[in-house]
PDBQT receptor file of N, H, CA, C and O in Angstrom, charges set to zero:
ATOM      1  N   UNK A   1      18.532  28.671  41.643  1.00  0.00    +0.000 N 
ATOM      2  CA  UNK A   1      18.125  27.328  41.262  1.00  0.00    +0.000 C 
ATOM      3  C   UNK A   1      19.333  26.412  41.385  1.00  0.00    +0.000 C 
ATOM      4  O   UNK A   1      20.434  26.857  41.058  1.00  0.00    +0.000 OA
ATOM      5  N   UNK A   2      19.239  25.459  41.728  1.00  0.00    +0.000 N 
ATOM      6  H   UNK A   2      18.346  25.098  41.993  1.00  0.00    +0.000 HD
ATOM      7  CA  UNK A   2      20.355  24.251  41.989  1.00  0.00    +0.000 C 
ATOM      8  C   UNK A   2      19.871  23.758  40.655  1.00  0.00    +0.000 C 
ATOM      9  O   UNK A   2      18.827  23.978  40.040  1.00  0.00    +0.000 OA
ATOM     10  N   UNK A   3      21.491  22.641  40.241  1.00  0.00    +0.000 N 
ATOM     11  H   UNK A   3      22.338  22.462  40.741  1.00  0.00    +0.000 HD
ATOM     12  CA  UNK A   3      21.675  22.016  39.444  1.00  0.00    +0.000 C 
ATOM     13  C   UNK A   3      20.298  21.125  39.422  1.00  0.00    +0.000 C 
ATOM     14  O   UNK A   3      19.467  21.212  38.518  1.00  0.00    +0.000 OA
ATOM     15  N   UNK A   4      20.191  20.313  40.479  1.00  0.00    +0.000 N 
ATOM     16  H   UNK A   4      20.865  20.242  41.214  1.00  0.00    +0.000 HD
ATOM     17  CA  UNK A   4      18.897  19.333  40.300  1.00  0.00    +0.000 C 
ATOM     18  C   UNK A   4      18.165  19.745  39.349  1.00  0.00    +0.000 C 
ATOM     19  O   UNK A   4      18.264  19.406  38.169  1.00  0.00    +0.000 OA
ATOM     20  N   UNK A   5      17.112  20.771  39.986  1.00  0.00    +0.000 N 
ATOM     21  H   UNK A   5      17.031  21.045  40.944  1.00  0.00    +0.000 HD
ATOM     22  CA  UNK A   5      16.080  21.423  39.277  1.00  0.00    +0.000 C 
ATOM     23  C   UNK A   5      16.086  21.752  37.740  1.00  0.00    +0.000 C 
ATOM     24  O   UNK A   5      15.132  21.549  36.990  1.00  0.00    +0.000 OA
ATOM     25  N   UNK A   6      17.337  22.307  37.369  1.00  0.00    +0.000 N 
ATOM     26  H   UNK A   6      18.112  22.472  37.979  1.00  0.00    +0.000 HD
ATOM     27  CA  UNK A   6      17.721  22.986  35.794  1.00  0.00    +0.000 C 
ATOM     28  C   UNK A   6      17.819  21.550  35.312  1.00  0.00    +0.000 C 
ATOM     29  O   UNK A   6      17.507  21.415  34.129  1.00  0.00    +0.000 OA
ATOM     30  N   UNK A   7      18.200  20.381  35.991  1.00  0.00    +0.000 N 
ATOM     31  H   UNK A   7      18.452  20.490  36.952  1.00  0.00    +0.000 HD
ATOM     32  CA  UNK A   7      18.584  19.408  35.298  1.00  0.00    +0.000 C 
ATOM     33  C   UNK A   7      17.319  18.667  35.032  1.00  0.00    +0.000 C 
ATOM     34  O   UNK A   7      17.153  18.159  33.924  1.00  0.00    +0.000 OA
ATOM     35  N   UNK A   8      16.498  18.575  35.875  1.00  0.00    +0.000 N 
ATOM     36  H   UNK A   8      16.632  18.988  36.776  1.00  0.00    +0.000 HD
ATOM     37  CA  UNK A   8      15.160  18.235  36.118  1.00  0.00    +0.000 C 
ATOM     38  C   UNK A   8      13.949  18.763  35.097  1.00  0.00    +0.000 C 
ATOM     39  O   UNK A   8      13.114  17.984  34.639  1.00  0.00    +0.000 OA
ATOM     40  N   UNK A   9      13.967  20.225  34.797  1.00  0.00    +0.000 N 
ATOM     41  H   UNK A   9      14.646  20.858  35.169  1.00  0.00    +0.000 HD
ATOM     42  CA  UNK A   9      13.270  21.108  33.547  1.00  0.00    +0.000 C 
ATOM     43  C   UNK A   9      14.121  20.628  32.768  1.00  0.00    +0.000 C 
ATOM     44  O   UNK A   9      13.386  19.797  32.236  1.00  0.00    +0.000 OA
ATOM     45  N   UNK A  10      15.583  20.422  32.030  1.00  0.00    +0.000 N 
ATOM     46  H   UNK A  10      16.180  21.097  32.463  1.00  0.00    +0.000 HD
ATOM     47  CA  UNK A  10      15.980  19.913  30.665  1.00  0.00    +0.000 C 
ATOM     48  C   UNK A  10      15.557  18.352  30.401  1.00  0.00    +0.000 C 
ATOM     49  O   UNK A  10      15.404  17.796  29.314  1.00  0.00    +0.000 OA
ATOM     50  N   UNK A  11      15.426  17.856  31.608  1.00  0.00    +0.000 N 
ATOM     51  H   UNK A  11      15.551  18.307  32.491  1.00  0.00    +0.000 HD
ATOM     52  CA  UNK A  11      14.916  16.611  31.225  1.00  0.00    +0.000 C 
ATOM     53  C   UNK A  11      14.122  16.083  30.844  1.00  0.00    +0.000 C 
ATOM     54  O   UNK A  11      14.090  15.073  30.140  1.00  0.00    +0.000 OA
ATOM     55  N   UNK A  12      12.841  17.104  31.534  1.00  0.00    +0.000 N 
ATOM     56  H   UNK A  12      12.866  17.924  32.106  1.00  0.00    +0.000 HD
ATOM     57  CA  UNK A  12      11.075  16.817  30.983  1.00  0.00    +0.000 C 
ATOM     58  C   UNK A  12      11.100  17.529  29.447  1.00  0.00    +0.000 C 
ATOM     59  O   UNK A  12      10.192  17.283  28.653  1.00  0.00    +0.000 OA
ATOM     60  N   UNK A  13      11.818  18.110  29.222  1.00  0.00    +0.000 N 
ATOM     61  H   UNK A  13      12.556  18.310  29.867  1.00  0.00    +0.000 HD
ATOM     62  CA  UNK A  13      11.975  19.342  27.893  1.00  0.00    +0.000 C 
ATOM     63  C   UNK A  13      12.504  18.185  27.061  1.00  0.00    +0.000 C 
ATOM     64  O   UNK A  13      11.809  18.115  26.048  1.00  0.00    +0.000 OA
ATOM     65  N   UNK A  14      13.364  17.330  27.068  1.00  0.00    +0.000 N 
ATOM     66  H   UNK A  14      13.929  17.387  27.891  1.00  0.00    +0.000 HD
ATOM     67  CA  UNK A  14      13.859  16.649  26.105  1.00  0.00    +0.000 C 
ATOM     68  C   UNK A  14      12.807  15.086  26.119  1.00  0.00    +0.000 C 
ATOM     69  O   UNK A  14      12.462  14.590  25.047  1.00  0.00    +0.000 OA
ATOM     70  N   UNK A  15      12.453  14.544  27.279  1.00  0.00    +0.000 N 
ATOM     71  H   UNK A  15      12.733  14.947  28.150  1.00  0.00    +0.000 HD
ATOM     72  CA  UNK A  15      11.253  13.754  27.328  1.00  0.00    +0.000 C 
ATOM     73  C   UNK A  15      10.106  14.083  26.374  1.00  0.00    +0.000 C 
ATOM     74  O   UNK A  15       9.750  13.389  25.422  1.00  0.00    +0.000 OA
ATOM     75  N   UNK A  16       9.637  15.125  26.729  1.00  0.00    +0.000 N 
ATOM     76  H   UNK A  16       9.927  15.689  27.502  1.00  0.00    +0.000 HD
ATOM     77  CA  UNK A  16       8.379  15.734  26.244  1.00  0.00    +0.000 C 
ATOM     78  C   UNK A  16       8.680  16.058  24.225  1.00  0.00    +0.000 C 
ATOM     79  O   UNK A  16       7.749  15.876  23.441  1.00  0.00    +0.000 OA
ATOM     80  N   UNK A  17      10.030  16.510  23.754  1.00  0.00    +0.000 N 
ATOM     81  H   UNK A  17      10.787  16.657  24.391  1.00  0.00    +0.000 HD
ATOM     82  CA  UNK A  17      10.420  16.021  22.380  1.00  0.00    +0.000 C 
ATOM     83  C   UNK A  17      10.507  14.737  22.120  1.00  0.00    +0.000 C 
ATOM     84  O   UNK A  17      10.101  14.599  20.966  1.00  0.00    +0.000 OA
ATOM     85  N   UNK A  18      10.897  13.443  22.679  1.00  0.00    +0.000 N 
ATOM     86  H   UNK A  18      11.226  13.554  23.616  1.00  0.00    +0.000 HD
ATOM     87  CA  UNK A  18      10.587  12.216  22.433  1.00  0.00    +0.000 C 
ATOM     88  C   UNK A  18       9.642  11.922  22.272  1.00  0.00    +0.000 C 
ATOM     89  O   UNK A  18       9.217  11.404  21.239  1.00  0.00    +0.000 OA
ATOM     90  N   UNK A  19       9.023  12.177  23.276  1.00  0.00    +0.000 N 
ATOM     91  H   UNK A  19       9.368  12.598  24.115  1.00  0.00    +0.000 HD
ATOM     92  CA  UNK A  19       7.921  11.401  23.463  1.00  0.00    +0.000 C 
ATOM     93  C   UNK A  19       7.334  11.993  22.034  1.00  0.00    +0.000 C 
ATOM     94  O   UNK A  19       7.106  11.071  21.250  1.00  0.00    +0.000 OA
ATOM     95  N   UNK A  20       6.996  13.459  21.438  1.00  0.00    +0.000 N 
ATOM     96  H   UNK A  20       7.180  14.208  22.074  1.00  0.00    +0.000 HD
ATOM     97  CA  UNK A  20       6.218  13.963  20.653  1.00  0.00    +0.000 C 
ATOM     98  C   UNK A  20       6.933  13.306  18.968  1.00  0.00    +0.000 C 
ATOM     99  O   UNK A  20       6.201  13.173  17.987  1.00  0.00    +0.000 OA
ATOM    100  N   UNK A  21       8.319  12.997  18.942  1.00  0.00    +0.000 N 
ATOM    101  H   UNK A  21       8.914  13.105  19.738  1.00  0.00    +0.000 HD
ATOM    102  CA  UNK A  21       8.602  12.160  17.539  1.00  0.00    +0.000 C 
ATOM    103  C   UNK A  21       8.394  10.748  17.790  1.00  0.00    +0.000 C 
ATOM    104  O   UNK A  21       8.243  10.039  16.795  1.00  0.00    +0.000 OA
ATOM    105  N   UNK A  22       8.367  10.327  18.681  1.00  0.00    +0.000 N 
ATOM    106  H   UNK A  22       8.491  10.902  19.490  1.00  0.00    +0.000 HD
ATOM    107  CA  UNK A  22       7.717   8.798  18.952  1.00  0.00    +0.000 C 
ATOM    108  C   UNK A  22       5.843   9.277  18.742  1.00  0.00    +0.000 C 
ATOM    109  O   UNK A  22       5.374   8.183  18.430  1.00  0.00    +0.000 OA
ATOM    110  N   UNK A  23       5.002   9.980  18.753  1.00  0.00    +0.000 N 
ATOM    111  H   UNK A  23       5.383  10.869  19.007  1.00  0.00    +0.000 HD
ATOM    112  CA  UNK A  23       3.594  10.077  17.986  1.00  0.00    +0.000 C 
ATOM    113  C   UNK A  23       4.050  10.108  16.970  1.00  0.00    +0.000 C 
ATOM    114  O   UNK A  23       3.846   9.136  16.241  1.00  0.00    +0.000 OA
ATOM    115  N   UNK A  24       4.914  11.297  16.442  1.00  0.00    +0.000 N 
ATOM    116  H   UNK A  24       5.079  12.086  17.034  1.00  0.00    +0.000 HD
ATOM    117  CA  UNK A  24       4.555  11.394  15.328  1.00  0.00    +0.000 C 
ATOM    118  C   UNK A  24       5.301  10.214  13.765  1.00  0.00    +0.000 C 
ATOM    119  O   UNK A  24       4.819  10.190  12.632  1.00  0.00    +0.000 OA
ATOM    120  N   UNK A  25       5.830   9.863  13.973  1.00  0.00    +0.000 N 
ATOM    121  H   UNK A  25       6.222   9.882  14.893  1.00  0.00    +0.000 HD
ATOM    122  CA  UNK A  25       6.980   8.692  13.597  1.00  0.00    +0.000 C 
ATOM    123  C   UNK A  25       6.558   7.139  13.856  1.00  0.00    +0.000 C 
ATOM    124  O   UNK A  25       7.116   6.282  13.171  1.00  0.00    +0.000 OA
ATOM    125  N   UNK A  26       5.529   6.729  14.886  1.00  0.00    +0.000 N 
ATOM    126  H   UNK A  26       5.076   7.426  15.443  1.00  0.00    +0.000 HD
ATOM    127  CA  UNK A  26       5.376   5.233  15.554  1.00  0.00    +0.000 C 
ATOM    128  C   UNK A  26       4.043   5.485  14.652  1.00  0.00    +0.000 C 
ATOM    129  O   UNK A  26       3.858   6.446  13.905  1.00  0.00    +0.000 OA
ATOM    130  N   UNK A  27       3.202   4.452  14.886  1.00  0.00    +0.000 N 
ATOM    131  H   UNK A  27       3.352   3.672  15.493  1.00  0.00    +0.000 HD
ATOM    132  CA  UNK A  27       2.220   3.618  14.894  1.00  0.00    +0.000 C 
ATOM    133  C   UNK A  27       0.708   4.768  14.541  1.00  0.00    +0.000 C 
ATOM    134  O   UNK A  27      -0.165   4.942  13.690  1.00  0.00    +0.000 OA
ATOM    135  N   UNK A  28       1.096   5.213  15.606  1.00  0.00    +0.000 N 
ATOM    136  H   UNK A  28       1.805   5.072  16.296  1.00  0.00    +0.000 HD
ATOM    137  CA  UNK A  28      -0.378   6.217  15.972  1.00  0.00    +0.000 C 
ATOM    138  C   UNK A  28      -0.664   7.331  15.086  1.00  0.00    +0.000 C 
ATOM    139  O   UNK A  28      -1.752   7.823  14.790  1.00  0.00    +0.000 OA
ATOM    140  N   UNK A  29       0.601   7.662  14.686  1.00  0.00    +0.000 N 
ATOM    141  H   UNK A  29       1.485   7.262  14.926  1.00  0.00    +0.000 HD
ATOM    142  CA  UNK A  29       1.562   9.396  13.914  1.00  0.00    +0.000 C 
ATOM    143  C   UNK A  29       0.819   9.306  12.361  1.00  0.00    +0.000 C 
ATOM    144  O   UNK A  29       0.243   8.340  11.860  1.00  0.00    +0.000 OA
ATOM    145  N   UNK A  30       0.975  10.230  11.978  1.00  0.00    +0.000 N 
ATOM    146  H   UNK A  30       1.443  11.015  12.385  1.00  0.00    +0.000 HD
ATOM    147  CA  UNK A  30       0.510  10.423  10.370  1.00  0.00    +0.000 C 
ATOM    148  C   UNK A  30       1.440   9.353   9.803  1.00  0.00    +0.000 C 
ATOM    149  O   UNK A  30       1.022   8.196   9.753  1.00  0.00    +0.000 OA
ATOM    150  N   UNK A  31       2.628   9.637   9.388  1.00  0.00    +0.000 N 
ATOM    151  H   UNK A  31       2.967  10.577   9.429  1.00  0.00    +0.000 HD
ATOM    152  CA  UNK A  31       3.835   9.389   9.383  1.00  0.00    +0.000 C 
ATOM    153  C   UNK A  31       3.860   8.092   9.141  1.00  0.00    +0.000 C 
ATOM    154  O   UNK A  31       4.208   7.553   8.090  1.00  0.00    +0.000 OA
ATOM    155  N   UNK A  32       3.399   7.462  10.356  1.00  0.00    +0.000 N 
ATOM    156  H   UNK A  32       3.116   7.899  11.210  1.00  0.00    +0.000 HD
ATOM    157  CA  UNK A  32       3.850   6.050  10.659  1.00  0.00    +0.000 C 
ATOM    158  C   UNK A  32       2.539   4.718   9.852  1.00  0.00    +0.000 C 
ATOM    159  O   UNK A  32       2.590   3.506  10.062  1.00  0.00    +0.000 OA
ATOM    160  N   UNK A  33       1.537   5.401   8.997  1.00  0.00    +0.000 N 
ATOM    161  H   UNK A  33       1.495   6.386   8.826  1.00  0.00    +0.000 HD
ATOM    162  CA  UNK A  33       0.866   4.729   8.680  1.00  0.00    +0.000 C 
ATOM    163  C   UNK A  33       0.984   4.227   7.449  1.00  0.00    +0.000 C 
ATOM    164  O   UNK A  33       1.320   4.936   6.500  1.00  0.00    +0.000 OA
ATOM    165  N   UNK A  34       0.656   2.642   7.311  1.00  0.00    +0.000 N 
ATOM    166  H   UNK A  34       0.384   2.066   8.082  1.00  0.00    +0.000 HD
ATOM    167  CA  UNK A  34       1.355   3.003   5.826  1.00  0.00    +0.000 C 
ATOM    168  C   UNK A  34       0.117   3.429   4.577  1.00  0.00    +0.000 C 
ATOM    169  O   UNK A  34      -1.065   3.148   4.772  1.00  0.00    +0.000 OA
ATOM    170  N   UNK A  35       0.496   4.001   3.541  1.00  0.00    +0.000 N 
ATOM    171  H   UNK A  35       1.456   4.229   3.382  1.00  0.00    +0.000 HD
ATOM    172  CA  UNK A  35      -0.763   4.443   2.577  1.00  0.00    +0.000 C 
ATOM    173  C   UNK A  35      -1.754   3.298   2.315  1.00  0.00    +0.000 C 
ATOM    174  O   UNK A  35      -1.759   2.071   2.414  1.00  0.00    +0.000 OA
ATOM    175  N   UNK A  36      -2.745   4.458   1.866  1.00  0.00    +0.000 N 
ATOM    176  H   UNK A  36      -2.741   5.455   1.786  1.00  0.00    +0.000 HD
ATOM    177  CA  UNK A  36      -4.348   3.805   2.320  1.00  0.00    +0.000 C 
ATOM    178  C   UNK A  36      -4.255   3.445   0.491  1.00  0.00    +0.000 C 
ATOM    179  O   UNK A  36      -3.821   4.302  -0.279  1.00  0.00    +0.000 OA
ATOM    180  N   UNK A  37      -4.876   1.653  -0.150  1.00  0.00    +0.000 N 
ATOM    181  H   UNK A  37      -5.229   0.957   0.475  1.00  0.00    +0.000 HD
ATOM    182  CA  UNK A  37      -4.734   1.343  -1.247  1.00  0.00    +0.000 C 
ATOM    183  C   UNK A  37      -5.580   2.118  -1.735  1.00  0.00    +0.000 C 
ATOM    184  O   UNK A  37      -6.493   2.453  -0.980  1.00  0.00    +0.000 OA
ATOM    185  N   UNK A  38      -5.573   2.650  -3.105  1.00  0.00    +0.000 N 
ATOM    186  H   UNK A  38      -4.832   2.377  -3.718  1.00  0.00    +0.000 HD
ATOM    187  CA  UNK A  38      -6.393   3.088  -3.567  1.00  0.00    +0.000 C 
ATOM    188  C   UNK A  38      -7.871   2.086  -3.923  1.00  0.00    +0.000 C 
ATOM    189  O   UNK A  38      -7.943   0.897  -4.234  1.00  0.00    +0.000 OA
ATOM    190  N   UNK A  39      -9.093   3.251  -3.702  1.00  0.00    +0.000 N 
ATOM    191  H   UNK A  39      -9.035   4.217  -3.449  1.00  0.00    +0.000 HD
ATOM    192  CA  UNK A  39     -10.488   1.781  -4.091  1.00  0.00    +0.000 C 
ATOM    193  C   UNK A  39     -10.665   1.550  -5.529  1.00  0.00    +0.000 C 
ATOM    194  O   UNK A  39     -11.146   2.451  -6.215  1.00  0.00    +0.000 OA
ATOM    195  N   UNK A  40     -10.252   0.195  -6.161  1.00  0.00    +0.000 N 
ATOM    196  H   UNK A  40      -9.861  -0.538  -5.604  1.00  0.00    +0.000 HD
ATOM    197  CA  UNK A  40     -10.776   0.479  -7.326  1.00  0.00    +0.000 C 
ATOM    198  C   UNK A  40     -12.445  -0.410  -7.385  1.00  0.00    +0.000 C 
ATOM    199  O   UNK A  40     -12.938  -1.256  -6.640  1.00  0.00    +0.000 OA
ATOM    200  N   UNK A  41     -12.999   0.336  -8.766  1.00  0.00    +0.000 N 
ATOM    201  H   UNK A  41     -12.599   1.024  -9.372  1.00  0.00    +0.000 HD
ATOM    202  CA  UNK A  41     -14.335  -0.373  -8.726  1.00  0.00    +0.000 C 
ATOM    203  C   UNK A  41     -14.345  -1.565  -8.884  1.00  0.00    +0.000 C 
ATOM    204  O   UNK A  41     -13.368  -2.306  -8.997  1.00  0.00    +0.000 OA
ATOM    205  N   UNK A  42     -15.575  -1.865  -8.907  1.00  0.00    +0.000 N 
ATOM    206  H   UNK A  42     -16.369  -1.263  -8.815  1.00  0.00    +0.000 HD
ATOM    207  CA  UNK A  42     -15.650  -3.715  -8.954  1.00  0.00    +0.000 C 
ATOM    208  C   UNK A  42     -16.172  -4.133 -10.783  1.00  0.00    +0.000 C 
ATOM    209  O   UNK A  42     -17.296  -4.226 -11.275  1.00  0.00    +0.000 OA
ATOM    210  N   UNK A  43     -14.994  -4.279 -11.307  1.00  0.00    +0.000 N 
ATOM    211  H   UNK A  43     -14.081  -4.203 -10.907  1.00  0.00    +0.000 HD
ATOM    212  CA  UNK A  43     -15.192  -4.438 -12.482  1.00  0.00    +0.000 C 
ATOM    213  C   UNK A  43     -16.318  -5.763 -12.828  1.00  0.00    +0.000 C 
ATOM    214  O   UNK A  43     -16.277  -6.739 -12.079  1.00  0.00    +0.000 OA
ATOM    215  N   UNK A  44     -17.207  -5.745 -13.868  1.00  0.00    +0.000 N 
ATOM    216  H   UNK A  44     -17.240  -4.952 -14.477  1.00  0.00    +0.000 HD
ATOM    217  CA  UNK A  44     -17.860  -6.649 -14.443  1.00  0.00    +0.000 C 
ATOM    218  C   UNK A  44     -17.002  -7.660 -14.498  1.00  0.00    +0.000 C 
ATOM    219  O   UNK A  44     -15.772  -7.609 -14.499  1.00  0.00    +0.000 OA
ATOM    220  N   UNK A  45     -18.294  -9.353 -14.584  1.00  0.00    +0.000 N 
ATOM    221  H   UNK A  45     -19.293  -9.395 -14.584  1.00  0.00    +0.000 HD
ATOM    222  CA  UNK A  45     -17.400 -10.597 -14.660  1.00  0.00    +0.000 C 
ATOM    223  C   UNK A  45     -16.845  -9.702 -16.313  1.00  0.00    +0.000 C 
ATOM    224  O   UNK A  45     -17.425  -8.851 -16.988  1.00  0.00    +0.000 OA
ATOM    225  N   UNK A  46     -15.072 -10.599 -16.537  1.00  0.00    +0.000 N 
ATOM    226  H   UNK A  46     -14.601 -11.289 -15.988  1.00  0.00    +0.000 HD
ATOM    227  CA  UNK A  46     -14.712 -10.458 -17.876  1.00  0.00    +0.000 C 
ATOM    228  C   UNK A  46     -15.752 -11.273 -19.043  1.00  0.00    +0.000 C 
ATOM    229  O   UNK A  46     -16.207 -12.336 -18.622  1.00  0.00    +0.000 OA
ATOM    230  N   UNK A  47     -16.059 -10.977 -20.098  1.00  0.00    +0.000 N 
ATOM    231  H   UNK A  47     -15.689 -10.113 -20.440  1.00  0.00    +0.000 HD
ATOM    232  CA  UNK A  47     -16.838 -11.487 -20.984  1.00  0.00    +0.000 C 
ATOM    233  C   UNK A  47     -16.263 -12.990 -21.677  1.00  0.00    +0.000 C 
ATOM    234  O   UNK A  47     -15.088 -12.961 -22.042  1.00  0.00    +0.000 OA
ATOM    235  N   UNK A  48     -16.878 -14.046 -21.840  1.00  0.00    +0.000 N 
ATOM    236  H   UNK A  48     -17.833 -14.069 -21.544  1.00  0.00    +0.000 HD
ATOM    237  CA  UNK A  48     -15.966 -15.033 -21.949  1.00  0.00    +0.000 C 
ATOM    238  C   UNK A  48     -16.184 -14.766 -23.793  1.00  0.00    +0.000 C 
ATOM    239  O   UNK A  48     -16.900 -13.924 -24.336  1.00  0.00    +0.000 OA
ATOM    240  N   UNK A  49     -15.293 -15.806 -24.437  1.00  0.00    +0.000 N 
ATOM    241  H   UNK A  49     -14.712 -16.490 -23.996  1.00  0.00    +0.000 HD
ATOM    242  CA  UNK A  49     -15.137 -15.296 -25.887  1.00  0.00    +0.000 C 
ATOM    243  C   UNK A  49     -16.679 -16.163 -26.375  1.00  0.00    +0.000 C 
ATOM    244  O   UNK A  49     -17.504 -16.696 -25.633  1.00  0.00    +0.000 OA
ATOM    245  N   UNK A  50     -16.679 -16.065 -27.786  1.00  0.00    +0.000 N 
ATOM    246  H   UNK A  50     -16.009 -15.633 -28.390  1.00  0.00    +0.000 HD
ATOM    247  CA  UNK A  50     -18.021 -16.453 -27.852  1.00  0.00    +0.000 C 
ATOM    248  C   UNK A  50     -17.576 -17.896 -28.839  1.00  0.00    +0.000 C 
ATOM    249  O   UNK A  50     -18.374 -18.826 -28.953  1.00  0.00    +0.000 OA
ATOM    250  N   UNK A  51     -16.312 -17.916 -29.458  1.00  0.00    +0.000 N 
ATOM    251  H   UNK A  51     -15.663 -17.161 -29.366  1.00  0.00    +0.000 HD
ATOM    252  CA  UNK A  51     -16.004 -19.280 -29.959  1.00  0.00    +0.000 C 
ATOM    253  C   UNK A  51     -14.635 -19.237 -29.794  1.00  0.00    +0.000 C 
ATOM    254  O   UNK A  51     -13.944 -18.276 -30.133  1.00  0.00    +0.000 OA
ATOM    255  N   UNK A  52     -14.129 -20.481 -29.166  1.00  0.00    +0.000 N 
ATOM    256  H   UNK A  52     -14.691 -21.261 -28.891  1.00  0.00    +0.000 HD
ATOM    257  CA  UNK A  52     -12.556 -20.595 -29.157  1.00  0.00    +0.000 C 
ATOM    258  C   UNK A  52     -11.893 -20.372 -30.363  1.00  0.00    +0.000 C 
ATOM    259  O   UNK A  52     -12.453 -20.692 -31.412  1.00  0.00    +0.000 OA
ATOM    260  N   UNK A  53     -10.888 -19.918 -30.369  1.00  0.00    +0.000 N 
ATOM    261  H   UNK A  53     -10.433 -19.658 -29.518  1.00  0.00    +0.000 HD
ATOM    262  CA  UNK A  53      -9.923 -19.897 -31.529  1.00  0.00    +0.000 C 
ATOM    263  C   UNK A  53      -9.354 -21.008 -31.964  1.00  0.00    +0.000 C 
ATOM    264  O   UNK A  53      -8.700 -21.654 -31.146  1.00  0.00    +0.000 OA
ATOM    265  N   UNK A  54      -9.449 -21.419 -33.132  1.00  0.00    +0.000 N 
ATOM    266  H   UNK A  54      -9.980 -20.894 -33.797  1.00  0.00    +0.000 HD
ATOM    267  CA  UNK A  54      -9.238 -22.845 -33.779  1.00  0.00    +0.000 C 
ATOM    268  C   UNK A  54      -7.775 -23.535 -33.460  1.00  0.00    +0.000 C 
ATOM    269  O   UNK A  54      -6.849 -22.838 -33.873  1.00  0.00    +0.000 OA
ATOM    270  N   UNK A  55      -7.459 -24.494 -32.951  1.00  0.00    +0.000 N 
ATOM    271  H   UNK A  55      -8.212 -25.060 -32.615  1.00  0.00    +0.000 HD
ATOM    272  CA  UNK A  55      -6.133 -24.775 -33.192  1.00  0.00    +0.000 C 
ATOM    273  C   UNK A  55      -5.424 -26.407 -34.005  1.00  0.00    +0.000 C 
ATOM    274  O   UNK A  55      -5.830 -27.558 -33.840  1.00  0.00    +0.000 OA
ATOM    275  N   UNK A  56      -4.916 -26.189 -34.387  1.00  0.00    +0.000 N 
ATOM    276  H   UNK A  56      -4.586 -25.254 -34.522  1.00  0.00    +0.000 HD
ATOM    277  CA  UNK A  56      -4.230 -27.081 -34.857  1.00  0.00    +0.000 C 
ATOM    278  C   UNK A  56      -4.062 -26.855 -36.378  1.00  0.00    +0.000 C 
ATOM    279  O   UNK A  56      -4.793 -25.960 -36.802  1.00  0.00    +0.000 OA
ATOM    280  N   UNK A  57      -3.445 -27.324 -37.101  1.00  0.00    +0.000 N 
ATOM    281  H   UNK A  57      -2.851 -28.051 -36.757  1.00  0.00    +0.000 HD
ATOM    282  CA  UNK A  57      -3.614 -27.133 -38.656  1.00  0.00    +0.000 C 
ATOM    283  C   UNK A  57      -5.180 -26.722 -39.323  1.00  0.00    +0.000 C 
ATOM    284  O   UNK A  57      -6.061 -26.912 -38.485  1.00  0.00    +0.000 OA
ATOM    285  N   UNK A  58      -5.683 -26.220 -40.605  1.00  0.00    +0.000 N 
ATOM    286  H   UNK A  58      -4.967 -26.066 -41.286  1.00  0.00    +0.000 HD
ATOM    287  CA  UNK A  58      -6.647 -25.545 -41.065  1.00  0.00    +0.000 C 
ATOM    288  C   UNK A  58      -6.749 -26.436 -41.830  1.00  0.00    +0.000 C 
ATOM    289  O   UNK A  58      -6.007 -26.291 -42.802  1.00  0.00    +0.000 OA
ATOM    290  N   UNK A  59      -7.978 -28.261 -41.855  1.00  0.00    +0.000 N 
ATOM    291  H   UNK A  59      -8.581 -28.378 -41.065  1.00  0.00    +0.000 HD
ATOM    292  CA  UNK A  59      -7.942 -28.669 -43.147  1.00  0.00    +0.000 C 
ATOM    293  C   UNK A  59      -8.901 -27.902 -43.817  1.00  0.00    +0.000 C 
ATOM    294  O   UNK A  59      -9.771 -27.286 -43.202  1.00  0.00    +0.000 OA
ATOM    295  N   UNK A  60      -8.767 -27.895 -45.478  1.00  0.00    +0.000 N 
ATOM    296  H   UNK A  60      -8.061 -28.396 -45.978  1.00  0.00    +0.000 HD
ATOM    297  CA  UNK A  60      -9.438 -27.449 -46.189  1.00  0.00    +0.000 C 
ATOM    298  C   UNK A  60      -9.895 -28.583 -47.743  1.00  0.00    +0.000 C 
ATOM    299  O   UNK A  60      -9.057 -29.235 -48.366  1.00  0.00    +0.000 OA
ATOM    300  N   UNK A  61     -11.175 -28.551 -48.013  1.00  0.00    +0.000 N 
ATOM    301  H   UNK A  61     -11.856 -28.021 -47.507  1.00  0.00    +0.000 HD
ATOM    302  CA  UNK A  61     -11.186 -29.486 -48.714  1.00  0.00    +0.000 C 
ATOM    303  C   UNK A  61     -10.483 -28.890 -50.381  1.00  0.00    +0.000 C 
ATOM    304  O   UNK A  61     -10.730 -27.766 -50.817  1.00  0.00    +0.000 OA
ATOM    305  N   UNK A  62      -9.700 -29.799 -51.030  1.00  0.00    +0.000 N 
ATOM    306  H   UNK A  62      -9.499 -30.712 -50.676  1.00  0.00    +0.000 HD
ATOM    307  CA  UNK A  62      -8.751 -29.298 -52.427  1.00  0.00    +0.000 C 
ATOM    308  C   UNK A  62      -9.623 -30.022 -52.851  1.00  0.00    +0.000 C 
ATOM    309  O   UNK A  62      -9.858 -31.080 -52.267  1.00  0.00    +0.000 OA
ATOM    310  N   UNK A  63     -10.698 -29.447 -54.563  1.00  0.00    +0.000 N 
ATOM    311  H   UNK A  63     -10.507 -28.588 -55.037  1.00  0.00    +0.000 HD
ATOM    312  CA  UNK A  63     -10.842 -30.419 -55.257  1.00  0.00    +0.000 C 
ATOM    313  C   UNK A  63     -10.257 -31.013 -56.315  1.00  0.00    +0.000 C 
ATOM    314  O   UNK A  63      -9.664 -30.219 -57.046  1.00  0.00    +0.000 OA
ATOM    315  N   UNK A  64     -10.220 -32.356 -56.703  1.00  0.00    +0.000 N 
ATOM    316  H   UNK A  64     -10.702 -33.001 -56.109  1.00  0.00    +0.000 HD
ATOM    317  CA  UNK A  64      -9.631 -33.059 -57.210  1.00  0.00    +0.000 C 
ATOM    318  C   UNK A  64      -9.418 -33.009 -58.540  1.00  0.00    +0.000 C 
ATOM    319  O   UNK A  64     -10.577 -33.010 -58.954  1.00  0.00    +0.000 OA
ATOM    320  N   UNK A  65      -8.560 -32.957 -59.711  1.00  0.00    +0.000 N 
ATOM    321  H   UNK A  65      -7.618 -32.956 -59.374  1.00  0.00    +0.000 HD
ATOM    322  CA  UNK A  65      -8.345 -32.596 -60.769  1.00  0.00    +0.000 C 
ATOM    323  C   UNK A  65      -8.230 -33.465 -61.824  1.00  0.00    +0.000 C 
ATOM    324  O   UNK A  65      -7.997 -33.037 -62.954  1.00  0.00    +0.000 OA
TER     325      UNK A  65
């Protein structure tokens, strides 16, 4: 075998490893995908409150003495 040839089989040999971590590593590859979100359910509307919470000072009537 001449150099060519041996050089020619190491070349497709090291091609053919590229090429196979470029699948598995790029786009297409397990690897290369990014994680799938988890599904969450579709929660009910939230319940709205049933009376606002009072704000401002608490008058109260004092009776008079």
């Amino acid at each position: 075998m001449s150099s060519e040839s041996v050089g020619g089989i190491l070349g497709a040999i090291v091609a053919a490893i590229v090429l196979a971590v470029a699948v598995v590593f790029g786009p297409i590859g397990q690897y290369g995908k990014p994680p799938k979100p988890a599904k969450a359910e579709p929660a009910a509307a939230p319940a709205a409150p049933a009376t606002p919470a009072p704000r401002g000072p608490v008058i109260r009537e004092v009776p008079n003495q």
